[in-house]
C-alpha positions, 0 to 999 in steps of 0.5 A: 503526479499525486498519490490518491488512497481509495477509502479501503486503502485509507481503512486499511491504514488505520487498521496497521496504525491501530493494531500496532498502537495496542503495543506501541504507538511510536512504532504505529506511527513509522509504520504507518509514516513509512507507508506514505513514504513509499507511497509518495515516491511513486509519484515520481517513480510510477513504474517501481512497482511489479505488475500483477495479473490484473492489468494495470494493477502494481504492487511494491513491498515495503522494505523493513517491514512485511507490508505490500502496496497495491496501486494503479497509475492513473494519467495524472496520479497514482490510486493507491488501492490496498495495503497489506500485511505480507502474511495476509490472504494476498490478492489472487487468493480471492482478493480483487488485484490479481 
């Protein structure tokens, strides 16, 4: 199974990266590195994620640090939809994945 990002998700990690970058670039790359980790690994653990209300949509937190992935399981890949940062307005308070 792939992991394809959506052009928002992709935009979205360039914001984390560029954010971060202000302060510390090396610290944006782990970041930024740590999120396509988690990301690949559901290729081979689609299910990992906790469903949400909107059907078929899964969402999984990044351990150590305050980032959510939102993602679908397609028949062949997994669309990563959104990333974002724990504290931001979530999906369901006017987002689009719950």
């Amino acid at each position: 199974m792939r992991v394809r990002y959506t052009e928002a998700a992709f935009a979205e990690l360039g914001n984390i990266f560029s954010y971060i970058a202000q302060h510390n670039r090396v610290a944006a790359a782990q970041v930024v590195a740590r999120i396509e980790d988690a990301a690949a690994r559901l290729a081979r653990f689609p299910q990992m994620g906790t469903p949400k209300y909107k059907p078929g949509v899964r969402m999984i937190p990044l351990r150590r640090y305050p980032f959510l992935i939102f993602y679908t399981v397609e028949a062949d890949e997994i669309l990563v939809l959104s990333v974002r940062h724990a504290a931001q307005k979530r999906p369901g308070e006017g987002g689009e994945f719950e």
